[in-house]
N, C-alpha and C positions, 0 to 999 in steps of 0.2 A: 504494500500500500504506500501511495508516492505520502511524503510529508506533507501535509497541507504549508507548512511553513513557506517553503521550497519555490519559488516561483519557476526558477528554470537550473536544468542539469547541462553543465558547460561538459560532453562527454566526449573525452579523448581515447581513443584507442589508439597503442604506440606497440614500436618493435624496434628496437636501437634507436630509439629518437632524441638520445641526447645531442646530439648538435644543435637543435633548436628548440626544442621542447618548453628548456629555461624562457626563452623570449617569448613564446605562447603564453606561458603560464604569467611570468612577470606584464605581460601586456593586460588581461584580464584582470588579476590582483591591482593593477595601477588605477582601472577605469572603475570599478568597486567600490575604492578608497575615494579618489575622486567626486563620483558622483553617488556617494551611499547609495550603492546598488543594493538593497536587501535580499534575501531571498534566492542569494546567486551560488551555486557550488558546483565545484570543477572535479567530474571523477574520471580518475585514468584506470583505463585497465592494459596491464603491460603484459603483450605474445611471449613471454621468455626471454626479453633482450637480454644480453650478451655482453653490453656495455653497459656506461654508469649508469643507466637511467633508473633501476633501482634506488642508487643513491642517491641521485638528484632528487627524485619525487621522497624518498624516504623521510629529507630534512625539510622540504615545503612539507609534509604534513605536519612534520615536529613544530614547525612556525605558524600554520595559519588551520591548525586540525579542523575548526568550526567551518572552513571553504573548504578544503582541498579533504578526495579522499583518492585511496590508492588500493589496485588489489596487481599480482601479479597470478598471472596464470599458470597452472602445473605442468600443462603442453603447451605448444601452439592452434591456437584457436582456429586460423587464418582468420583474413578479413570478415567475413559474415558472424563467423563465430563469435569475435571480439565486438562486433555492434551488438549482439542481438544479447550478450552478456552485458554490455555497459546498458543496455535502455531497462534491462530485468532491476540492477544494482538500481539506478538512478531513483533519487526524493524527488525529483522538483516533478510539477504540473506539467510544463515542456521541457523538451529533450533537445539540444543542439550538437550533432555530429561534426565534432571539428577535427580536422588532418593535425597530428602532431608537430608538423613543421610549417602549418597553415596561420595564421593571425587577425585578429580585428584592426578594424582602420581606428585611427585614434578616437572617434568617438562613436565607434561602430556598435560595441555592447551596449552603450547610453541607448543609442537610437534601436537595437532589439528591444531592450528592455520597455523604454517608456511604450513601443508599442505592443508588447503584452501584456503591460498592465492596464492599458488602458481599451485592451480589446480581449476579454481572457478565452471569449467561445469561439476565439482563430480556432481552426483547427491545425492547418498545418503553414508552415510560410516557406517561401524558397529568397533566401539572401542576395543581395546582388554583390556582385565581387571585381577586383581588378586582380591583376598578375604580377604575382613577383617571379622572374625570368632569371632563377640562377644560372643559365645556361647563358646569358647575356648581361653579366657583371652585377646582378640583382635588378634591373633596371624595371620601372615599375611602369604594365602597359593596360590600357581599357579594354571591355569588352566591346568598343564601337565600331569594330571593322570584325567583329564575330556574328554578329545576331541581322536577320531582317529588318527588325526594330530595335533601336537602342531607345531605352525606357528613362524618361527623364522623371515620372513623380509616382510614387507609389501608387499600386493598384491593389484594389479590392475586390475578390470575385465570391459572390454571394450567388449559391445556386446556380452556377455558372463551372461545372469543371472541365467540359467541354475547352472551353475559350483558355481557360485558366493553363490547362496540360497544354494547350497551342502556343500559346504566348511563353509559358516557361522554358522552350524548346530547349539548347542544352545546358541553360540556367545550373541546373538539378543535377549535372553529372559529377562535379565534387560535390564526393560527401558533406564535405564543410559549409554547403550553403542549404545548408536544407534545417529545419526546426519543423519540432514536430506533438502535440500531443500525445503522455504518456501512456493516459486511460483508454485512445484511440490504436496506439500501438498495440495495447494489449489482446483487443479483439482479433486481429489481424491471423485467421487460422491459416494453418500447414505453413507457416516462414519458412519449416526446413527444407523445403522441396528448392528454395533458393541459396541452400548450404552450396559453398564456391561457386555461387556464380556472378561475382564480383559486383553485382549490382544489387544488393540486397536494400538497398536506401531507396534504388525506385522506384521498385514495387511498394515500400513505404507509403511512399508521396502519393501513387496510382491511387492505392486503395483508400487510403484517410482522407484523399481529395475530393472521391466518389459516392465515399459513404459517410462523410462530412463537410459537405461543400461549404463552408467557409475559407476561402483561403487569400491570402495575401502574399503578393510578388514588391520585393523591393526594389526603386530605381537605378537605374543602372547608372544614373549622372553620381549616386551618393552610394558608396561602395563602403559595405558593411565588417565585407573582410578579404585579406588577401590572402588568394591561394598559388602558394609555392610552385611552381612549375620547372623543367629540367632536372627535376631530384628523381623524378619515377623510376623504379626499377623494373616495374612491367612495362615499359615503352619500348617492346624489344620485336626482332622478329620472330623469340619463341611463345611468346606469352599473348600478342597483341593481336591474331586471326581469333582465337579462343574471346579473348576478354571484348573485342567487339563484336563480334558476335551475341555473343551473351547479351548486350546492350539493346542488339533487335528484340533479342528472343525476350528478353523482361516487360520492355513493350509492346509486344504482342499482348498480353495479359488483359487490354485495356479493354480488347474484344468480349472477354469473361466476364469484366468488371463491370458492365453497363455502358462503359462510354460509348458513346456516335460511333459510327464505323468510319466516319470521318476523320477522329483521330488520329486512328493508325494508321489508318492509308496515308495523310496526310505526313505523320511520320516515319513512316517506312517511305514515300519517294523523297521526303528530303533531308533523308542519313545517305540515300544510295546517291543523291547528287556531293552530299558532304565529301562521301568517300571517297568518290572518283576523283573530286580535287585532291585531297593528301589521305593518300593512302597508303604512305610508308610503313606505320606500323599496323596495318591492318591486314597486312600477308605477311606471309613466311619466307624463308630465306629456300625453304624445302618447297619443290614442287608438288606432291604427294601431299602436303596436310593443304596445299592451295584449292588440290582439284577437290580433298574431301569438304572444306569451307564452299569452296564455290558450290558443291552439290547442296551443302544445308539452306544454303544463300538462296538458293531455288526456288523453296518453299514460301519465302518475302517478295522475294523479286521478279520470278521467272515470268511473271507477263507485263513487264513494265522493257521496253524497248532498249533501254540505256544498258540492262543488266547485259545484254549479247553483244555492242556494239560498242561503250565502255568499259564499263565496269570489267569486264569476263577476262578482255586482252590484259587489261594494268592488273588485273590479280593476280592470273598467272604467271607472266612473265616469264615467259618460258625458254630465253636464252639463257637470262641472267639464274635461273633457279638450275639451267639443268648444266651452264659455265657461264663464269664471268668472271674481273678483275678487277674489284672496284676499292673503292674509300670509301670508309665509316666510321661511326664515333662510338667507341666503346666502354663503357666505365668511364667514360670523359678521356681517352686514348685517343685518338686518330689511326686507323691503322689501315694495312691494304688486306683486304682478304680475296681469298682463291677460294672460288664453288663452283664443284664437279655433281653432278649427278644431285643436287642438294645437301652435299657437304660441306663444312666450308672448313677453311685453316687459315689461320694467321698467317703471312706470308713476311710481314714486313710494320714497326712501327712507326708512324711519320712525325716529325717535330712538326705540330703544330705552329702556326703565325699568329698567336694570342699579341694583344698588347702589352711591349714591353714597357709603355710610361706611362700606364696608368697607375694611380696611387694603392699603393699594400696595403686598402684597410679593412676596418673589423668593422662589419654590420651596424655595430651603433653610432658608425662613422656619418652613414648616411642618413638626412635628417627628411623625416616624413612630414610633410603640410597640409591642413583641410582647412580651402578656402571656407566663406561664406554659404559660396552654392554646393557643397559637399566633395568637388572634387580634391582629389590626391597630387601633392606633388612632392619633387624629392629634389634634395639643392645638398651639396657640400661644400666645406670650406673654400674660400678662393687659395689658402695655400698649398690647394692640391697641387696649382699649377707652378708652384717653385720651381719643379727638375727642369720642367722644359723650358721655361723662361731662365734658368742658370745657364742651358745648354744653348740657348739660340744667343744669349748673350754672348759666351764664348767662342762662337763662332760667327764672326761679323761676317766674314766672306761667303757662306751659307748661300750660295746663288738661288737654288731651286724654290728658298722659304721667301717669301712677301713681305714687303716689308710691313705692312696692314697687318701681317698672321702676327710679326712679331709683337707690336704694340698693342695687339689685342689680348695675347697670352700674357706681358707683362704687367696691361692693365687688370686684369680678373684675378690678377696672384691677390691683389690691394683687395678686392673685393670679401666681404663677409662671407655672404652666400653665393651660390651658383650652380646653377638648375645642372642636375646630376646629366639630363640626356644633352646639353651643351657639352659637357667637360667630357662626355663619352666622345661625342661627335669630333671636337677638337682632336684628343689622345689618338683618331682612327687617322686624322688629318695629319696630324706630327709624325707618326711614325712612316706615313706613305710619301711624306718628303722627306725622313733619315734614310730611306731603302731608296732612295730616288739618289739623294746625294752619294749615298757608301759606293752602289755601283755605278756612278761617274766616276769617283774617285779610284773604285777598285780595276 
């Protein structure tokens, strides 16, 4: 029985998630304190890490017991397992599934919270979020060049889940944007039939949305929380035919659920147009598990024209799956791999061309902003740009550099702040006239 105290369950499920975990947790503890959030607790439950993360969550409980609780598990649960444990454990009314390495925008909890207090028969809400792109320096990007509609003011759909499942399109696919009722959870029969199938959150959504249409979608202009992107370990060619898949196949369900048949149609033709534009990790590297996906794929798709004409050719790819010789990024490696017959081997490690002058900092380096109208932005020190403003100093003869570049770089060193995607953009600019110069020189 949830605590009636309890307003909302901040529910983490982790598995070596100490490299970020701390900034999760400390970010939520900040906005609590802040804005006497009542009612708020944070429970992790941890797959068996490996690393501190035991430790780390062990001394937040010693510190803040009445928020934070902590359970570890005896096995590993996987994914589905570890959700459908953390919503059983969970006191509060609602339930908030958050990525361990995922975060609230600085006043992102404020703005959950006042609106479940002030709306308590929501049943379910879907988050609106920007991206933190560790695979591109942390740099933080919108959702406005992902969606149909980019949603500028909160919406309400009352008796409406139809529109409500259309409009969230793939809002819903991190876990970490989804909240949800824990007494509506409960009803929810047979969950296990959805044990590993990596979507366990959206059939959630489906069914609490259906059989309690109340739901609220938040705007995409004011971004509740950020989710971490380039960390994924299942973004692979082994794991990623499987795990989208699954994706169709949970939303198939809507069929059973009552929705419009409109629904699914509607989203099954526009996951097979998504696909076809980036579909790297949605096939395998193996020809054989392509042709077995492509045959499941049949049963979605097989009378929709694109599935024969695009879709089928970029799935298979049947040079590259049965030889090829290409580049890829591996564990954040660069390397060339050789695939024979859909085998593949490492052939060769390549040094990456990372930027050598950007600044060596630590995350809390980079300072997060919300304007007025709720957008995010990010600025760091101007004396990031010391190195390169020392280096164009020292070299006055420098022909290939502008003299504009240089007075621009030594002006922004002066500067306080300075918008993080400037000083990216710069760093990409400076070193493509040090590789300009060296090979004049060399």
């Amino acid at each position: 029985m949830a605590d009636s105290s309890k307003l909302l369950s901040i529910c983490i499920p982790t598995y070596n998630g100490a490299k970020y975990i701390q900034n999760n947790i400390d970010i939520i503890l900040k906005q609590i304190k802040e804005y006497n959030l009542l009612g708020v607790e944070i429970v992790v439950s941890d797959n068996c890490s490996t690393d501190k993360t035991p430790k780390i969550l062990t001394d937040y409980v010693k510190k803040f017991p009445n928020i934070i609780r902590y359970s570890r598990n005896d096995k590993n649960l996987g994914y589905d397992g570890n959700v459908m444990k953390l919503c059983d454990i969970a006191n509060g009314r609602f339930i908030h599934l958050l990525g361990d390495d995922d975060f609230y925008s600085p006043n992102g909890l404020k703005r959950l919270y006042d609106v479940l207090v002030n709306n308590k028969d929501i049943s379910v809400l879907v988050l609106s979020n920007y991206y933190l792109r560790n695979d591109h320096y942390g740099e933080i990007v919108t959702r406005k060049h992902l969606n149909k509609v980019y949603i500028k003011k909160d919406r309400i759909y009352k008796d409406n889940p139809d529109n409500f499942i259309i409009d969230v399109e793939d809002r819903a696919w991190p876990n970490t944007n989804l909240v949800f009722r824990k007494d509506y959870y409960k009803e929810i029969p047979d969950l296990s039939r959805f044990y590993k199938k990596d979507w366990l959150h959206l059939y959630i959504l489906l069914y609490i949305a259906k059989k309690h249409p109340f739901c609220y979608l938040f705007a995409d202009k004011k971004p509740i929380v950020l989710d971490r992107v380039g960390v994924q370990s299942w973004l692979n060619h082994t794991d990623g035919p499987r795990i989208y898949f699954n994706n169709l196949w949970v939303y198939s369900f809507a069929n059973s659920l009552g929705y419009s048949p409109k629904v699914f149609d509607w989203y099954r033709q526009k996951l097979l147009t998504e696909y076809i534009k980036n579909i790297t990790y949605r096939r395998s590297n193996n020809i054989f598990i392509n042709i077995k996906y492509l045959i499941k794929y049949f049963k979605y798709w097989g009378d929709l024209p694109a599935y024969y004409t695009q879709f089928a050719p970029k799935f298979l790819m049947p040079i590259q799956s049965l030889f090829s010789i290409r580049n890829e990024i591996i564990n954040s490696e660069k390397v060339k791999i050789l695939t024979i017959l859909g085998y593949r081997y490492i052939i060769k490690k390549i040094e990456q061309n990372l930027l050598e002058f950007i600044h060596k900092f630590d995350e809390s380096e980079i300072i997060i902003m919300q304007n007025s109208a709720g957008n995010l932005k990010q600025f760091v020190s101007g004396e990031f740009y010391s190195e390169m403003c020392n280096i164009l100093t020292e070299l006055e003869n420098l022909n290939p550099v502008p003299e504009s570049f240089k007075k621009k770089i030594c002006k922004l060193r002066k500067r306080k702040l300075v918008p993080y995607a400037l000083y990216i953009g710069d760093c990409y600019y400076f070193q493509y006239l040090l590789h300009k110069f060296n090979k004049k020189i060399g």
